[in-house]
mmJSON file of the N, C-alpha and C atoms, coordinates in Angstrom:
{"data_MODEL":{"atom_site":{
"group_PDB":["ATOM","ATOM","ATOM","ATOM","ATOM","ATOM","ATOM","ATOM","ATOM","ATOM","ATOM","ATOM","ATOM","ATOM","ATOM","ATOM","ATOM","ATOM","ATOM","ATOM","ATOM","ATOM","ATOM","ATOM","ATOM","ATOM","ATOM","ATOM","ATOM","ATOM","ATOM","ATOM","ATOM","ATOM","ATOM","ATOM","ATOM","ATOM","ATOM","ATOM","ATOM","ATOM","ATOM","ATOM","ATOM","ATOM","ATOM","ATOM","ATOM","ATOM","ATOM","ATOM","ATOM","ATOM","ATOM","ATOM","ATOM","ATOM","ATOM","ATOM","ATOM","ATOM","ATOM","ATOM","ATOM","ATOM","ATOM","ATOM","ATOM","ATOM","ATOM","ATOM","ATOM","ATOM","ATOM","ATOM","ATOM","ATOM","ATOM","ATOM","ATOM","ATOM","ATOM","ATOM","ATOM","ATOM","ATOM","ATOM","ATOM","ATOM","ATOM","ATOM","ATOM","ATOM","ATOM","ATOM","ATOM","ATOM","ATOM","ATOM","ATOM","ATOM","ATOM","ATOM","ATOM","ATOM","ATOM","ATOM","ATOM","ATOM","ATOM","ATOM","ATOM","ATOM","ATOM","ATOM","ATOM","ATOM","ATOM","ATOM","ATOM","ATOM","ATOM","ATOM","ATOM","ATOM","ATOM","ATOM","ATOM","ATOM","ATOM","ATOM","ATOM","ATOM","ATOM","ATOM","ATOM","ATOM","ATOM","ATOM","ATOM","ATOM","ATOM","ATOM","ATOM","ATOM","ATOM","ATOM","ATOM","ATOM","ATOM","ATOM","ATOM","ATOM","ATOM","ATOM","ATOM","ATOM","ATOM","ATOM","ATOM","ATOM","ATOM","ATOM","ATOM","ATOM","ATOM","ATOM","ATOM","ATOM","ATOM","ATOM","ATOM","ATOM","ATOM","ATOM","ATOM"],
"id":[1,2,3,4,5,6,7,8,9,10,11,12,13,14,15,16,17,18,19,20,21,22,23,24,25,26,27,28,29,30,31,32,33,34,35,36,37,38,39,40,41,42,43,44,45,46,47,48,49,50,51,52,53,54,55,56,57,58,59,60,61,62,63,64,65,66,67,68,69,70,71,72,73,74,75,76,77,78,79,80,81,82,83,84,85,86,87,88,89,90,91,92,93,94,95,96,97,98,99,100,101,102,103,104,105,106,107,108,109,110,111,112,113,114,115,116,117,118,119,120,121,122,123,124,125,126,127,128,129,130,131,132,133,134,135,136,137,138,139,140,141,142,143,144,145,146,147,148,149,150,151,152,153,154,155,156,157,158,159,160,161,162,163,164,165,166,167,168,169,170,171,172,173,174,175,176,177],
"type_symbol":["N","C","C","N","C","C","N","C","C","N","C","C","N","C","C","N","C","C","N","C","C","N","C","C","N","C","C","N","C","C","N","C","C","N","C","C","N","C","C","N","C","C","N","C","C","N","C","C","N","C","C","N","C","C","N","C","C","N","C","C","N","C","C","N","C","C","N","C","C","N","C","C","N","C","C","N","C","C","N","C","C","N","C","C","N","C","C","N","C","C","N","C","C","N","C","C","N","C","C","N","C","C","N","C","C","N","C","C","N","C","C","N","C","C","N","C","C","N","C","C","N","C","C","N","C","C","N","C","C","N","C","C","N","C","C","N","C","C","N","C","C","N","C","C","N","C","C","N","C","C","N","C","C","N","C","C","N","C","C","N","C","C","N","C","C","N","C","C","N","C","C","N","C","C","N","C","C"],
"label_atom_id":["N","CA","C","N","CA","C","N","CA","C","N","CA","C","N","CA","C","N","CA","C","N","CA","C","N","CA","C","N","CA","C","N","CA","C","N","CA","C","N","CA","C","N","CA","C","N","CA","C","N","CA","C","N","CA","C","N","CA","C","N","CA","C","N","CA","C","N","CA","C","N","CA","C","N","CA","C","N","CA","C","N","CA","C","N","CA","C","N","CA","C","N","CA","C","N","CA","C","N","CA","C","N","CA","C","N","CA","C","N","CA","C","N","CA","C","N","CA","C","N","CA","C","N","CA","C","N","CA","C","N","CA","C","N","CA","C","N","CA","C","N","CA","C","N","CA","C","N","CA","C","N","CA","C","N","CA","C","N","CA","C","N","CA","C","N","CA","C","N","CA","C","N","CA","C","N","CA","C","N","CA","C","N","CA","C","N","CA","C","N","CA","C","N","CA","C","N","CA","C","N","CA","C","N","CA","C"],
"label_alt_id":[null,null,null,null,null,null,null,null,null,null,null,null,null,null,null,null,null,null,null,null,null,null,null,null,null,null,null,null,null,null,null,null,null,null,null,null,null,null,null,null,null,null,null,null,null,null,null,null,null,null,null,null,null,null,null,null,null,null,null,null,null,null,null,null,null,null,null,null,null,null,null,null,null,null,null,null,null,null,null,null,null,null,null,null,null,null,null,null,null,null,null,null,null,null,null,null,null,null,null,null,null,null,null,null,null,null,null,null,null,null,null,null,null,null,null,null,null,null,null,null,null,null,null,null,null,null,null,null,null,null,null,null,null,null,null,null,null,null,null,null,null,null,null,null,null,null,null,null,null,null,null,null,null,null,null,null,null,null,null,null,null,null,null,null,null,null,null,null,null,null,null,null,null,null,null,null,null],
"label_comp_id":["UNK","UNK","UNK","UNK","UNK","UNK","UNK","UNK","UNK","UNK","UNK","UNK","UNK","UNK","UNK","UNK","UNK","UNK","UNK","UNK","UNK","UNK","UNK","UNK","UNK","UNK","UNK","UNK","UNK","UNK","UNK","UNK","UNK","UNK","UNK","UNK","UNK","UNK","UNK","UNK","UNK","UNK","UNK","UNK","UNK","UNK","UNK","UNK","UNK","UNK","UNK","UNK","UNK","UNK","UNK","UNK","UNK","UNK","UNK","UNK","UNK","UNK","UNK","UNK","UNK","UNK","UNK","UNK","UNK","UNK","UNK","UNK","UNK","UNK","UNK","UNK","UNK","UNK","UNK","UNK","UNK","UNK","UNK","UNK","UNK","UNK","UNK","UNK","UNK","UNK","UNK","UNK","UNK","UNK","UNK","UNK","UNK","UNK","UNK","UNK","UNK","UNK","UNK","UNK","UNK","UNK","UNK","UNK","UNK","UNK","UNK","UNK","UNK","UNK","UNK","UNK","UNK","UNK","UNK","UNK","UNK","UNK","UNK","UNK","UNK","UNK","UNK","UNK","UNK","UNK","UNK","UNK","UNK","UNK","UNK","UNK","UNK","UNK","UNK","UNK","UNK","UNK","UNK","UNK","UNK","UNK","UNK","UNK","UNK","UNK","UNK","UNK","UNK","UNK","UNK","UNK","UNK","UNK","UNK","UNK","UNK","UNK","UNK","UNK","UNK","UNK","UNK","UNK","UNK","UNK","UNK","UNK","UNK","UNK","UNK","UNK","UNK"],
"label_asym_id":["A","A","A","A","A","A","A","A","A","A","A","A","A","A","A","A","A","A","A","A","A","A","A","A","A","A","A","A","A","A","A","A","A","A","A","A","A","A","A","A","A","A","A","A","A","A","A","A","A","A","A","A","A","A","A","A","A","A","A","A","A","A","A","A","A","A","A","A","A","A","A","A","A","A","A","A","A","A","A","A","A","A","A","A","A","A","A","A","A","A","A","A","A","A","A","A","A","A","A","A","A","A","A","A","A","A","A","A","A","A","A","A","A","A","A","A","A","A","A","A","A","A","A","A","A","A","A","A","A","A","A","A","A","A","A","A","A","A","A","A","A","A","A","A","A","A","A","A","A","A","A","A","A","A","A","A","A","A","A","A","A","A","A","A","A","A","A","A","A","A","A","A","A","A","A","A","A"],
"label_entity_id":["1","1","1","1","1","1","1","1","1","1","1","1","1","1","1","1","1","1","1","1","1","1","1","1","1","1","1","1","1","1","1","1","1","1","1","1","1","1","1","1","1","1","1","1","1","1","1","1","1","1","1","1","1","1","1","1","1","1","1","1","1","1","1","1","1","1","1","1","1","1","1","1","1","1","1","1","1","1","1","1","1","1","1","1","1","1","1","1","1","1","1","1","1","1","1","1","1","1","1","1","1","1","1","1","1","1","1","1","1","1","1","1","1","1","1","1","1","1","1","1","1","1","1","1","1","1","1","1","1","1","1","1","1","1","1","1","1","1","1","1","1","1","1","1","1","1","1","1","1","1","1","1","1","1","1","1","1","1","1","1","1","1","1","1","1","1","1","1","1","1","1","1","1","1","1","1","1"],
"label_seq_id":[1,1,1,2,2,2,3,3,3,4,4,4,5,5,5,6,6,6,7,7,7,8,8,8,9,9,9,10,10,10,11,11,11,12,12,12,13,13,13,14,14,14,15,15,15,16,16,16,17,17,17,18,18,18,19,19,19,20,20,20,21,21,21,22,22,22,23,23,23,24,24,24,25,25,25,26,26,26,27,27,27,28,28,28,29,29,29,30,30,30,31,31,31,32,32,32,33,33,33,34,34,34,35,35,35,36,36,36,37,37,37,38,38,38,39,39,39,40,40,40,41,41,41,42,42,42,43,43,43,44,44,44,45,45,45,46,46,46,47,47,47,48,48,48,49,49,49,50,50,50,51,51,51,52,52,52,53,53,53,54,54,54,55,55,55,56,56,56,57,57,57,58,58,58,59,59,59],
"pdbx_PDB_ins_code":[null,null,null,null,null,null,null,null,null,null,null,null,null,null,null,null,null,null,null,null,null,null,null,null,null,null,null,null,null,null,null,null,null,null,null,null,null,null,null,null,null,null,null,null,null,null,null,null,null,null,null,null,null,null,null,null,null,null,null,null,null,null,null,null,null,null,null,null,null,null,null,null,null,null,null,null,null,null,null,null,null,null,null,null,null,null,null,null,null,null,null,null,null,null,null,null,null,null,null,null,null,null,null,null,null,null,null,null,null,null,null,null,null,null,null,null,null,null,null,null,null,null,null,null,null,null,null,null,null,null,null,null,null,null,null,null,null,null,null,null,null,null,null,null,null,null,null,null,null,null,null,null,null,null,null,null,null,null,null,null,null,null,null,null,null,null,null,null,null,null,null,null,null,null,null,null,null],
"Cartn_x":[110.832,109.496,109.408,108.14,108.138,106.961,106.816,105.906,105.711,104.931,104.82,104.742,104.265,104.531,105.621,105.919,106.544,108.375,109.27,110.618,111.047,111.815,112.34,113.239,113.936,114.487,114.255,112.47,111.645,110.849,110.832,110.12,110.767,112.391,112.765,113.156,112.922,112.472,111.509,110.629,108.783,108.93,110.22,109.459,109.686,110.204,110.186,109.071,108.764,107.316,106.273,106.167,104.823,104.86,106.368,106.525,106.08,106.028,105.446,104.514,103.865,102.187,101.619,102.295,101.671,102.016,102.467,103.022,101.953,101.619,100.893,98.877,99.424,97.854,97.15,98.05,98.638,98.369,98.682,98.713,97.278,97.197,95.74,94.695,94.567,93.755,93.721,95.068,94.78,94.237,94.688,94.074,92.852,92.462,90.48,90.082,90.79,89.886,89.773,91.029,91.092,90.073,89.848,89.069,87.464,86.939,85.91,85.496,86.505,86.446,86.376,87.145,86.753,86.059,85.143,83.985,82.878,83.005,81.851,81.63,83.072,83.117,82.355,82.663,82.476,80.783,80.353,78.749,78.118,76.707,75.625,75.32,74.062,73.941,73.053,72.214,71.318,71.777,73.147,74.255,74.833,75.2,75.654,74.817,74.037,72.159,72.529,72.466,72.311,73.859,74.598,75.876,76.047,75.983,75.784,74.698,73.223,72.215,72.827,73.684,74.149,75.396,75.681,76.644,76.451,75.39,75.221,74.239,72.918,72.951,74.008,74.971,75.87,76.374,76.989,77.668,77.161],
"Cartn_y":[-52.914,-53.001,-54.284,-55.34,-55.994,-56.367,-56.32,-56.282,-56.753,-57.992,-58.786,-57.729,-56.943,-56.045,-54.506,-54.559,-53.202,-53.801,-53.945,-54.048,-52.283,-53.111,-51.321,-50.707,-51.406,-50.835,-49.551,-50.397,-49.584,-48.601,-48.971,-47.665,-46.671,-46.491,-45.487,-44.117,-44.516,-43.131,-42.367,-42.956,-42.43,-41.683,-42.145,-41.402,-40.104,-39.111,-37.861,-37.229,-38.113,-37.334,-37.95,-38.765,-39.124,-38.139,-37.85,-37.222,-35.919,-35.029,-33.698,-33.383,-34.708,-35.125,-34.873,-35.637,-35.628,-33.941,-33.606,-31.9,-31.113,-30.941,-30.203,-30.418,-31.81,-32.319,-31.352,-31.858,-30.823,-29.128,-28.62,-27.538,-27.053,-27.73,-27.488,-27.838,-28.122,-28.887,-27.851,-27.303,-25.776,-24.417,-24.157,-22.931,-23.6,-24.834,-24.649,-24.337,-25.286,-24.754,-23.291,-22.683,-21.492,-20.75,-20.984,-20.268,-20.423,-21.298,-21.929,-21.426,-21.292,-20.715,-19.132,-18.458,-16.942,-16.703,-17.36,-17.577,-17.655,-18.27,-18.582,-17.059,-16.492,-15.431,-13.99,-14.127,-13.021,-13.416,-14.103,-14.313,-13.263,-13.284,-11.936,-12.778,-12.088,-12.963,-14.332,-14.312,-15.164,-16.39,-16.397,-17.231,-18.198,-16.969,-17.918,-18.639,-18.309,-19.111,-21.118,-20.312,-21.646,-22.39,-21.853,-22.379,-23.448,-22.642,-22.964,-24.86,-24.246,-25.495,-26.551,-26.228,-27.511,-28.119,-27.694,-28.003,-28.919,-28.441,-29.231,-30.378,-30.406,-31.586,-32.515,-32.187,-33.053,-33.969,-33.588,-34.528,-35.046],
"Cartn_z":[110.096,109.533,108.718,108.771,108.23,107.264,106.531,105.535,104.105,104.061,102.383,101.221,101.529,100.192,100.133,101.449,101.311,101.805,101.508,102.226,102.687,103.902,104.431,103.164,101.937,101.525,100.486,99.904,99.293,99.828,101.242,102.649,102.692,102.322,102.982,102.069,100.808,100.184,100.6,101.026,100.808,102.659,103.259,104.578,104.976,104.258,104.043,103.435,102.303,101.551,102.634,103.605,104.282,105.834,106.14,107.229,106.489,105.737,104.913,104.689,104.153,104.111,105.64,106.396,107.954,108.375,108.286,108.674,108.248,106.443,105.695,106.159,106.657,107.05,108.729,109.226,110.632,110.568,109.763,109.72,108.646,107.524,107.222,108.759,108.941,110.142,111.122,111.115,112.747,112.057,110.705,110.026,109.844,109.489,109.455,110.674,111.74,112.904,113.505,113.428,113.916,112.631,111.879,110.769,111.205,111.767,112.599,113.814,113.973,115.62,115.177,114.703,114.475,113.626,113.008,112.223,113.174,114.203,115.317,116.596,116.325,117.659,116.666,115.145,114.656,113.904,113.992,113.658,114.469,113.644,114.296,115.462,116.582,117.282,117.155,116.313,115.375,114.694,114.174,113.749,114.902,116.138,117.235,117.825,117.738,118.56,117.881,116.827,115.487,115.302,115.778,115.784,117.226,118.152,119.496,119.68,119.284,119.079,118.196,117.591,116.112,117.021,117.761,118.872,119.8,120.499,121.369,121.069,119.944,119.464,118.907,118.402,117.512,118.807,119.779,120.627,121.638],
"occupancy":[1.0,1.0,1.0,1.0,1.0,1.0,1.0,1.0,1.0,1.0,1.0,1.0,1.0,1.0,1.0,1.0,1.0,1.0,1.0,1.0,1.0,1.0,1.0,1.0,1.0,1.0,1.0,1.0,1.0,1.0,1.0,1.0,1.0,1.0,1.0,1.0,1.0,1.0,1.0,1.0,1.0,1.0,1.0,1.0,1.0,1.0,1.0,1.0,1.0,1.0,1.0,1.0,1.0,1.0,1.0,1.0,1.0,1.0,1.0,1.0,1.0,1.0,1.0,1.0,1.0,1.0,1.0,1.0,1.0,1.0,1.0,1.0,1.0,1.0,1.0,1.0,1.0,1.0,1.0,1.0,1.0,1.0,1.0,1.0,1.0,1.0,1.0,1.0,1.0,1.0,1.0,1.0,1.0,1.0,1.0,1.0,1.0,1.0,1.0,1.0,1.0,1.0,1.0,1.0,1.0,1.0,1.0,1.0,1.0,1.0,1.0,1.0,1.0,1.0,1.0,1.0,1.0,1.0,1.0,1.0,1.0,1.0,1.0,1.0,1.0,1.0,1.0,1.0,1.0,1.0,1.0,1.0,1.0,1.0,1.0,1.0,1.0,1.0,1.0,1.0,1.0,1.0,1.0,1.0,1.0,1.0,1.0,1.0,1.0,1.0,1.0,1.0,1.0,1.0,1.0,1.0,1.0,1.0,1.0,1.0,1.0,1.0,1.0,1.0,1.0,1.0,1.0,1.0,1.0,1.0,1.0,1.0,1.0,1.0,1.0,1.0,1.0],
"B_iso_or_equiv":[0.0,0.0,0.0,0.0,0.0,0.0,0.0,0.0,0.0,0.0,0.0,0.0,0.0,0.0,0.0,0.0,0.0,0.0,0.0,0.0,0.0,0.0,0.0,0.0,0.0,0.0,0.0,0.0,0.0,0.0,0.0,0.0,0.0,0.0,0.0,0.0,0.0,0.0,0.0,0.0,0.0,0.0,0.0,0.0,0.0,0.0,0.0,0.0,0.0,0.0,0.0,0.0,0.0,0.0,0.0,0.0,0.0,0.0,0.0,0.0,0.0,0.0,0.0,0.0,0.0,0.0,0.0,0.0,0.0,0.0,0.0,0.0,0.0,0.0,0.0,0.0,0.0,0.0,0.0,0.0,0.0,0.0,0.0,0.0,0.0,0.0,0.0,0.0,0.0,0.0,0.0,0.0,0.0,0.0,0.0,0.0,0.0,0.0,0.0,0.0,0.0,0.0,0.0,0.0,0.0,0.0,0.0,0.0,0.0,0.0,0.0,0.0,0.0,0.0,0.0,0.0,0.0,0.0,0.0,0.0,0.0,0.0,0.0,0.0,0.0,0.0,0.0,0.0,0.0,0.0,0.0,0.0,0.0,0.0,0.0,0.0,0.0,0.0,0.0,0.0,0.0,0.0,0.0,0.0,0.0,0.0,0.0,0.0,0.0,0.0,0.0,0.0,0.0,0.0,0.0,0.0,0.0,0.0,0.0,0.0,0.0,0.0,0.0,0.0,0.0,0.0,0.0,0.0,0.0,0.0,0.0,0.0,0.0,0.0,0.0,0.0,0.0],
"pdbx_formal_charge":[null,null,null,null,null,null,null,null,null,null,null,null,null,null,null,null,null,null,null,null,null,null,null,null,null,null,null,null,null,null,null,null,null,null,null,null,null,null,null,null,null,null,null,null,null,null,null,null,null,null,null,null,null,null,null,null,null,null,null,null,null,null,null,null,null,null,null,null,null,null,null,null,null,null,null,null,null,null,null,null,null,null,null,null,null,null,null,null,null,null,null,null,null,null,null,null,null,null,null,null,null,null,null,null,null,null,null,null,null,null,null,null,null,null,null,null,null,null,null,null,null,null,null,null,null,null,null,null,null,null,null,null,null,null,null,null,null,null,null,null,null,null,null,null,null,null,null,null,null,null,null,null,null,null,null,null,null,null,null,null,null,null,null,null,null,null,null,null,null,null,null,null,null,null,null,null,null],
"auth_seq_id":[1,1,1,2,2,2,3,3,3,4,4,4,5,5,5,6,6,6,7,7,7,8,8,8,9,9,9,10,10,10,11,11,11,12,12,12,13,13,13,14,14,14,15,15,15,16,16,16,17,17,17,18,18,18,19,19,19,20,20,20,21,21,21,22,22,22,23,23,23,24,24,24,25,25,25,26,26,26,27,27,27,28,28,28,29,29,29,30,30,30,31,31,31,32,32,32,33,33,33,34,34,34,35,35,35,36,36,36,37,37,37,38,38,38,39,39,39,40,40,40,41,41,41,42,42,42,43,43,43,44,44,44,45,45,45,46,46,46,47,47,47,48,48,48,49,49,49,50,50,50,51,51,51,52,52,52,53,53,53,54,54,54,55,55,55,56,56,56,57,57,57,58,58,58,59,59,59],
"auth_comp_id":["UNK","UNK","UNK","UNK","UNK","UNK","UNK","UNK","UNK","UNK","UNK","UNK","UNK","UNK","UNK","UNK","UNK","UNK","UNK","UNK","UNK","UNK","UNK","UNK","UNK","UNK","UNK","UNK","UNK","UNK","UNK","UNK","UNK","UNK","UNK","UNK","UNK","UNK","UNK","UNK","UNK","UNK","UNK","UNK","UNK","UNK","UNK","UNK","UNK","UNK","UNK","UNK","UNK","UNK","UNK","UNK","UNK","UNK","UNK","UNK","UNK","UNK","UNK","UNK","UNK","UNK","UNK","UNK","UNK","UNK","UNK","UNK","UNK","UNK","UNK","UNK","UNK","UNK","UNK","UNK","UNK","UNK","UNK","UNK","UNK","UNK","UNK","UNK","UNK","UNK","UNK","UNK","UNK","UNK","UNK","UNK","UNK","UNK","UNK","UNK","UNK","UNK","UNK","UNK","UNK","UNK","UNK","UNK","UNK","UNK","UNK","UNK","UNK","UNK","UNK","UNK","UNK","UNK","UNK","UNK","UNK","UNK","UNK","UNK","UNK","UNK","UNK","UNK","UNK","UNK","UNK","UNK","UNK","UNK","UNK","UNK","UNK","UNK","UNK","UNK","UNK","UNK","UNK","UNK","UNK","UNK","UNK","UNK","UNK","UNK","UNK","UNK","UNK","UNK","UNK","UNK","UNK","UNK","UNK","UNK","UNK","UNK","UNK","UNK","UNK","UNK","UNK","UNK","UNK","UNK","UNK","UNK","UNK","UNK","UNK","UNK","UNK"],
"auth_asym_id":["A","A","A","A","A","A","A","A","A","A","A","A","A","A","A","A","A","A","A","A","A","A","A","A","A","A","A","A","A","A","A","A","A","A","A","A","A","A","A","A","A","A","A","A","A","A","A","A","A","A","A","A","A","A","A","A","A","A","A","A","A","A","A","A","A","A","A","A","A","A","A","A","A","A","A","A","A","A","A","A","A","A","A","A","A","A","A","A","A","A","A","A","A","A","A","A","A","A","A","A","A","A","A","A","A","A","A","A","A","A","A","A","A","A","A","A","A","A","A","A","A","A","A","A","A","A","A","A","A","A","A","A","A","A","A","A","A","A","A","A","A","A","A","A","A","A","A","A","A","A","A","A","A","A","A","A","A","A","A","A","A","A","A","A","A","A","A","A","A","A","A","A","A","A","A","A","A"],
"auth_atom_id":["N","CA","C","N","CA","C","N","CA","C","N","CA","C","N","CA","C","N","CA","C","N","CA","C","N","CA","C","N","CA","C","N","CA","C","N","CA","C","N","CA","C","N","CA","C","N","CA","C","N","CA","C","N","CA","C","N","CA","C","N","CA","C","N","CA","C","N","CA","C","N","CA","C","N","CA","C","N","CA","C","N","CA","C","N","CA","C","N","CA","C","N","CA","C","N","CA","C","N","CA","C","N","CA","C","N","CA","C","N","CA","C","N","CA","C","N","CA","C","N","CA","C","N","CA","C","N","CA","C","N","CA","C","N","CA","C","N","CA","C","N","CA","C","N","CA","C","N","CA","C","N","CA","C","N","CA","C","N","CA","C","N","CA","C","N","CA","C","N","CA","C","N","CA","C","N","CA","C","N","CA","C","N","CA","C","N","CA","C","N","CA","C","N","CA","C","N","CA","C","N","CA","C","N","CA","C"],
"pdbx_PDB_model_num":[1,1,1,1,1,1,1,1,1,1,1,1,1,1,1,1,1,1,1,1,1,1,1,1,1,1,1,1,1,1,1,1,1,1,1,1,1,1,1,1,1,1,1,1,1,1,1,1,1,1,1,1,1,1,1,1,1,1,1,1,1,1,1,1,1,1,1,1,1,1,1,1,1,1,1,1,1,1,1,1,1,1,1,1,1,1,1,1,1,1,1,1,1,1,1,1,1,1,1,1,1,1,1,1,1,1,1,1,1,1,1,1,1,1,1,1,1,1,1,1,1,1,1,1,1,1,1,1,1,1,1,1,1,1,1,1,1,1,1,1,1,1,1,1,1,1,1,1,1,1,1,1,1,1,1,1,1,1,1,1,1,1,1,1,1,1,1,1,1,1,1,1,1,1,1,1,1]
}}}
């Protein structure tokens, strides 16, 4: 790695706490979605209407 402000020698503490960070980020990220997703299957049907339309405008 080469870098004006960072040397590998000062990099290589930090790459355990950034590999943990990347893990914790990872895993927040699948419990929201799965929280989203069974949030969307368990709505009334009125919810899914409005869930569904916000959907397919967005993309």
């Amino acid at each position: 790695m080469v870098s004006p402000l960072l040397s590998a020698e000062e990099f290589a503490p930090m790459r355990p706490a950034i590999g943990l960070a990347l893990v914790l980020l990872a895993i927040a990220f699948e419990c929201w979605h799965r929280r989203a997703s069974r949030r969307a299957t368990l709505a009334p049907p009125n919810e899914r209407a409005a869930i569904a339309a916000a959907e397919s405008t967005s993309g």
